[in-house]
C-alpha positions, 0 to 999 in steps of 0.5 A: 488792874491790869488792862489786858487783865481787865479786858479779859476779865469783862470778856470772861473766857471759859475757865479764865483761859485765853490766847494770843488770838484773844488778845488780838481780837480785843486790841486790834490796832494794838501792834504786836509789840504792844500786845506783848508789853501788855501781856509782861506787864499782867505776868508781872503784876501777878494777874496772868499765868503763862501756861506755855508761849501763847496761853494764858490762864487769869489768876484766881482772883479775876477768873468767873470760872476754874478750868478743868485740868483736862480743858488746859490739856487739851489747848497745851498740846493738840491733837491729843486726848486724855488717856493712861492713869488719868483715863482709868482714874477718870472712869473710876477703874484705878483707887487713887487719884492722879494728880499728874495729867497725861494725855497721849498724843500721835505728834512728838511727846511732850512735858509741860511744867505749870502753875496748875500742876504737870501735863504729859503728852507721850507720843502713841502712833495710829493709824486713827489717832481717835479710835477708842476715844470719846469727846466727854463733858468733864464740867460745866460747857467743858468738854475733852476727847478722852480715852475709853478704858480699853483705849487707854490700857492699850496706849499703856501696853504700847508705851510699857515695852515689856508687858506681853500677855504671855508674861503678865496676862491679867496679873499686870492689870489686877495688881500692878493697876490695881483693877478690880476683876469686877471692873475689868469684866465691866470694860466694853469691847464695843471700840476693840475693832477700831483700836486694833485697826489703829494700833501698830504694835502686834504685842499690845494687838495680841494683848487686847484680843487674849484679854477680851477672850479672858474677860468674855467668854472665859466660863 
């Protein structure tokens, strides 16, 4: 075993996900040169994942714990939250599982290819960047900011140009995402003045305030 893989290994980090802080704190009179040698030989040795400059992930067979894809997320780019499909299939509105990870993001929007899979950061501007979004417990001492329903149908209307109310109304929601009408009318609105407040999109405003008409005081 490596020495940086052992070192971790005894410090056993949540999920088996560390940084350069870490790295630092564990080999303090080390200089940086020597850190980073010490990191390429565990890369090499198969003993540590890079998952961006600066992040790294033990492999399997050292790690106490397995990271959650929405604690990874989470340290590939901040500030952001989970939202979109990976939001609707976390709170059980959409059938399929996502196996790709998106996030939305009010910095620059970015893609990460890893060795645990893919992770998207679009880039939704607002004025309260954490409007509609919650941080929630997603495993054991893992917790992740995540959009609540309504939030994240509102980061895919803004980043979707072209559905407006008049065009597609519930139609884009019940069969393009496949939420059933039950489910939608289970969506709480408690967020809705926040997520207005925040969003600078008059389509996706127009949208959200039409759907909570249709869904709560439709007779």
């Amino acid at each position: 075993m490596q020495t940086l893989t052992e070192h971790i290994y005894h410090l056993a980090p949540p999920g088996g996900l560390f940084d350069e802080t870490a790295i630092a704190n564990l080999f303090p009179e080390s200089t940086t040169g020597a850190r980073a040698l010490l990191v390429h030989r565990a890369v090499q040795a198969g003993e540590i994942l890079r998952l961006k400059p600066g992040l790294y992930l033990l492999d399997r067979r050292y790690r106490h714990s397995e990271p959650h894809p929405f604690q990874i997320a989470a340290l590939l780019h901040y500030p952001s939250h989970i939202s979109l499909e990976s939001a609707l299939s976390w709170h059980g509105l959409i059938p399929e599982a996502v196996y790709q990870v998106s996030s939305v993001t009010a910095q620059r929007s970015r893609t990460f290819t890893t060795p645990l899979g893919v992770f998207t950061f679009q880039r939704v501007p607002a004025r309260l960047p954490r409007a509609g979004v919650q941080a929630l417990q997603v495993a054991r001492d893992t917790w992740a900011f995540i959009a609540s329903p309504l939030r994240a149908i509102a980061d895919m209307l803004y980043l979707d140009k072209t559905i407006t109310w008049k065009n597609n109304g519930l139609s884009w929601l019940e069969e393009s995402l496949r939420i059933e009408e039950e489910d939608l009318r289970q969506i709480p609105f408690t967020d809705i003045d926040d997520i207005l407040t925040s969003l600078r999109s008059l389509r996706v405003r127009n949208y959200l305030q039409q759907l909570k008409g249709a869904l709560h005081y439709a007779g």
